[in-house]
C-alpha positions in Angstrom: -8.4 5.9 5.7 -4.6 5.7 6.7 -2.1 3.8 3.8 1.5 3.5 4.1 2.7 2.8 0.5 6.2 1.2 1.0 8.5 1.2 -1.5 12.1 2.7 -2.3 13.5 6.0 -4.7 14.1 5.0 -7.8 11.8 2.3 -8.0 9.6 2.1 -11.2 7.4 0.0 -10.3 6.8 2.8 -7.2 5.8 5.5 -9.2 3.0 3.3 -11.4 1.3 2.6 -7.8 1.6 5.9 -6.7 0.3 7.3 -10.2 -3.1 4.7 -9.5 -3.3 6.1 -5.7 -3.4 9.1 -6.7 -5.9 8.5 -9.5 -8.1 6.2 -6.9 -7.7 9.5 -4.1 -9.1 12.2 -6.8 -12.0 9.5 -6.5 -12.8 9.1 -2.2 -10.7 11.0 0.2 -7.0 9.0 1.1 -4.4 9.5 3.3 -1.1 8.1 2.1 2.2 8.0 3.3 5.4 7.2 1.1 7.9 4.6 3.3 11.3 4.3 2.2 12.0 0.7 2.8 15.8 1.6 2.6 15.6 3.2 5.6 15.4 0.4 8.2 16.8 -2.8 8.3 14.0 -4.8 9.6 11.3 -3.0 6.6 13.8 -3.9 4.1 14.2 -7.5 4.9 10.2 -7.6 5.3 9.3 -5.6 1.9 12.3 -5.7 0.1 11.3 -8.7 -2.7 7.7 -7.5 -2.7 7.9 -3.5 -3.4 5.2 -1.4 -3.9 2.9 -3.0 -0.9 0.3 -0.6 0.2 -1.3 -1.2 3.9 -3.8 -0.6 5.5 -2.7 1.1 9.4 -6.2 0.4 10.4 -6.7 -3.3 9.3 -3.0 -4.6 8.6 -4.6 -5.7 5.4 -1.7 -5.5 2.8 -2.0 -4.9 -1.5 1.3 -6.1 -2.9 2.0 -4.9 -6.6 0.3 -5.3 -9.7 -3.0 -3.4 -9.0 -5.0 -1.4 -10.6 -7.5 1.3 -10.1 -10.4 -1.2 -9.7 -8.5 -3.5 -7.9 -7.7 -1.2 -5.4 -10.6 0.0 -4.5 -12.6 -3.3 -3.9 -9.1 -3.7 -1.8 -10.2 -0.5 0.4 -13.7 -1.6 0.5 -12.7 -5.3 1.5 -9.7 -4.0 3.8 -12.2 -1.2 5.4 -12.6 -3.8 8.5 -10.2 -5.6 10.8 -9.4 -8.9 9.7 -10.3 -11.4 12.3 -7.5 -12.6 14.5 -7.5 -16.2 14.3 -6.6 -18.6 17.4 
């Protein structure tokens, strides 16, 4: 499973998601990637009140900040499938 954790340097809050990722990945087998909201314009406006935000490439589901181990698993379980596109 692909995540994009985005989030900034220097961000606290950051490091405690990336410290229960990494716990959750020693767990079921993760790839992550770190995205510096800083670095575009259009992330930073989108993320930039909400940091850490973990998503989901496969399913656009999104995790916004506090989680927990627990929480995010039944997150990746739940967020395993597409959501449906509503009309």
């Amino acid at each position: 499973m692909a995540l994009v954790l985005f989030g900034t340097e220097a961000c606290h809050l950051c490091e405690l998601a990336q410290a229960v990722i990494v716990n959750v990945a020693s767990q079921i087998t993760l790839d992550v990637y770190i995205e510096d909201i800083a670095e575009t314009e259009a992330l930073a406006e989108r993320y930039g009140l909400r940091i850490p935000v973990l998503l989901n490439e496969q399913s656009g589901a999104e995790l916004d900040w506090p989680f927990d181990e627990a929480q995010l698993l039944n997150w990746l379980q739940s967020s395993a499938q597409p959501e449906p596109i509503s009309e």
